[in-house]
N, C-alpha and C positions, 0 to 999 in steps of 0.2 A: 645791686648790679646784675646778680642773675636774674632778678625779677625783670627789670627791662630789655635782657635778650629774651628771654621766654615770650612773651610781649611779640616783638620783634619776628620772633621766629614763627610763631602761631597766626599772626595776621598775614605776615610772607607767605605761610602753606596755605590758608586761606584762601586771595587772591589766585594765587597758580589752581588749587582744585577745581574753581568755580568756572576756570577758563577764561576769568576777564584779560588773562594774559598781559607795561611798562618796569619800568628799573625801581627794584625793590633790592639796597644793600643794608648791613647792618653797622651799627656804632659799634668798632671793634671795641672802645673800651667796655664794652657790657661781660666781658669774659668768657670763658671758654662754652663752646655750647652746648645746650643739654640734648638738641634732637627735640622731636617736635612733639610738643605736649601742651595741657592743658595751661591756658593764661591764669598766672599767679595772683593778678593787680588787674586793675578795674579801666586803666591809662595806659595807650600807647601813643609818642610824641613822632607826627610825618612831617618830616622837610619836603614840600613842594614847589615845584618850578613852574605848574599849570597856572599859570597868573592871568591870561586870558578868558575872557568872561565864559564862553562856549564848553573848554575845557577843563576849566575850573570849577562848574558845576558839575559839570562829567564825573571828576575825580571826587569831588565832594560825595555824592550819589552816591559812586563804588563802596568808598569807605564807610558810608551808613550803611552799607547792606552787608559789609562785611562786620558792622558792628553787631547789626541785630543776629546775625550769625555767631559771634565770640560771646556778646556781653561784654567786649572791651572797649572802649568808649576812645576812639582818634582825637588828638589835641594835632590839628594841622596848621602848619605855618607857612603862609604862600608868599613867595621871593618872586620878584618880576625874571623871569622866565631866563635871558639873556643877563641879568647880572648875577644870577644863581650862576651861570654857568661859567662865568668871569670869574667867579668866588669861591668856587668849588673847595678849591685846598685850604683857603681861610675858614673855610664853614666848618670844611671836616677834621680842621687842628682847635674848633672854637669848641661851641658847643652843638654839635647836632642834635638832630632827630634819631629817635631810637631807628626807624627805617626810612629812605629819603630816597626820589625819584632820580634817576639820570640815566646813563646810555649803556649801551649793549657794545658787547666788538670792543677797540683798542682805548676808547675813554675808559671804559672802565678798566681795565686790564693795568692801563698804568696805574690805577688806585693803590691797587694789591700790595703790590710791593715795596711801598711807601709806608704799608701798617695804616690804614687810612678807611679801609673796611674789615671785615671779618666778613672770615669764612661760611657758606649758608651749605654745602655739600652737604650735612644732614637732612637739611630740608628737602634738597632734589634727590634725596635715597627714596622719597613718598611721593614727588609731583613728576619723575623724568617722562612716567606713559602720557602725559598729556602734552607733551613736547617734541618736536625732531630733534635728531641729533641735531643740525647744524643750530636750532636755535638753543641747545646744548652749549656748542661751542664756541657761542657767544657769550654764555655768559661764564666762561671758561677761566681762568687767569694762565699764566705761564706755570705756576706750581701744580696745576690737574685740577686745581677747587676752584669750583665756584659760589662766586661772591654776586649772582643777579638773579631774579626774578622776573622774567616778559612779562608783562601787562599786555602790548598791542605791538602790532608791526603794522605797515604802510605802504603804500607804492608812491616812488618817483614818478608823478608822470607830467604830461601836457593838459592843459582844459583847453577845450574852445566852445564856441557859442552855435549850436548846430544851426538855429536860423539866422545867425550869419553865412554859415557856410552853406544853407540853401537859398537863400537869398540871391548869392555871389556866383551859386552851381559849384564848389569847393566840392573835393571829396577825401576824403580823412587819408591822410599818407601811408602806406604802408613798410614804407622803407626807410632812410636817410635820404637819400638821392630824391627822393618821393616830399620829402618835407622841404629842402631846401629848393627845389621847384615850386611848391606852393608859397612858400614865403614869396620869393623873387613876385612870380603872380599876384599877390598879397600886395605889395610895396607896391607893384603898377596900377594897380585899383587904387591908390592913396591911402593904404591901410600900414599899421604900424604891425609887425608880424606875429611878434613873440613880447612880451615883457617879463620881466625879472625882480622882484624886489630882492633888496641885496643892504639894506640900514645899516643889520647889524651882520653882517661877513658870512653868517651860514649859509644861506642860501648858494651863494657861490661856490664854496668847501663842497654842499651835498652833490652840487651840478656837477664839480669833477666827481667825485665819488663814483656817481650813476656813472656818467659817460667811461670811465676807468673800467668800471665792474663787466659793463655791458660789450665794452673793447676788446678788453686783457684777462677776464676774468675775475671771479671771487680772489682765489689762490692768490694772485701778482698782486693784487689791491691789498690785500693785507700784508703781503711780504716788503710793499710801498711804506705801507705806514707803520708798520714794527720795526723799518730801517734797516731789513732785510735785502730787500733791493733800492735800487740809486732814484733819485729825480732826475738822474741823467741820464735815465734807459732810455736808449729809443721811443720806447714801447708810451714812455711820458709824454715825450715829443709827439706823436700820434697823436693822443689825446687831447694834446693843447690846439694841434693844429686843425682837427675834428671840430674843437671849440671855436677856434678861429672862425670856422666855416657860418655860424653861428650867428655871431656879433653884428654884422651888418644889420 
């Protein structure tokens, strides 16, 4: 059992040193931790949700270089992406991965307290200079420890196709009032403005997220979704109706 936190924990400080910066939690049943030292065993088992061909190799990659680095040898198990995330709490009462991919901020946070991960705050006593606070306090729980490792972060944004928009004489919005002007334009030239994929629900979840964060701030957004503050703040209503503006 301590051999596969040790495992766990050495490929986690790993990962964070090198800067490749995703969600690395550990199998609480592995016991209590030792701090970060050398790998006991030649095996460390990853639960991944990178199921898609692009990032799936991506990850694959990482973890070879973080082999040739340990001399611990990854057994990774790839779950289609969306039913990992569906399954979270059956996976992590079943049999997990000594360390397994998932999210930063309030998904992970409810883990915690469930007994569902263990604690890695030894690990970030050695990796926090390579970090901001805030992405710190992501991977934060409500007790002070953290239970996460960054791999990557991301931006929200929009694409568009620039020789369409010189083509059209478009010029990239610099506002809101600025974007739903060009859409309306958009639509009068026979064009569809914005598309969305939405299959499986995230994508719309992320949409308010952004559009909340960017409205009301970081601060409200999390106090939204720790149940802190109400879905029936004003401040909600804003945002759905920003949304509204949108939908056409």
């Amino acid at each position: 059992m301590g051999r596969r936190l040790t495992l766990a924990v050495a490929i986690a400080a790993i990962l964070a040193s090198v800067s490749i910066g995703g969600a690395i939690a550990g199998d609480p049943r592995s016991g209590p931790a030792p701090g970060i030292v050398a790998a006991a065993a030649s095996r460390v088992t990853v639960g991944s949700s990178y199921s898609d061909a692009v990032p799936k190799a991506a990850f694959r990659a990482m973890m070879g270089f973080c082999a040739a680095q340990t001399g611990v040898t990854p057994s990774i198990r790839t779950v289609d992406h969306t039913k990992f995330q569906d399954s979270i709490t059956a996976y992590l009462k079943g049999t997990p991965g000594d360390i397994f991919t998932w999210f930063a901020g309030y998904r992970m946070r409810s883990l915690a307290p469930q007994k569902l991960v263990r604690a890695i705050s030894d690990v970030w006593a050695g990796i926090a200079d390579h970090y901001t606070p805030a992405m710190k306090a992501l991977s934060t729980a409500a007790d002070g420890k953290q239970y996460f490792v960054p791999m990557y972060t991301y931006p929200w944004v929009f694409l568009y196709r620039k020789s369409l928009f010189a083509e059209n004489g478009y010029t990239v919005p610099a506002t809101f009032d600025d974007l739903i002007a060009l859409a309306r334009r958009m639509q009068a030239d026979g064009l569809v403005p914005l598309a969305s994929a939405d299959k499986d629900g995230w994508p719309a979840m992320g949409t308010f997220d952004i559009l909340d964060m960017r409205l009301n701030g970081s601060r409200f957004h999390r106090d939204l979704i720790a149940g802190k503050a109400k879905w029936t703040d004003p401040r909600v209503k804003a945002v759905l109706e920003l949304w509204r503006l949108l939908l056409p």
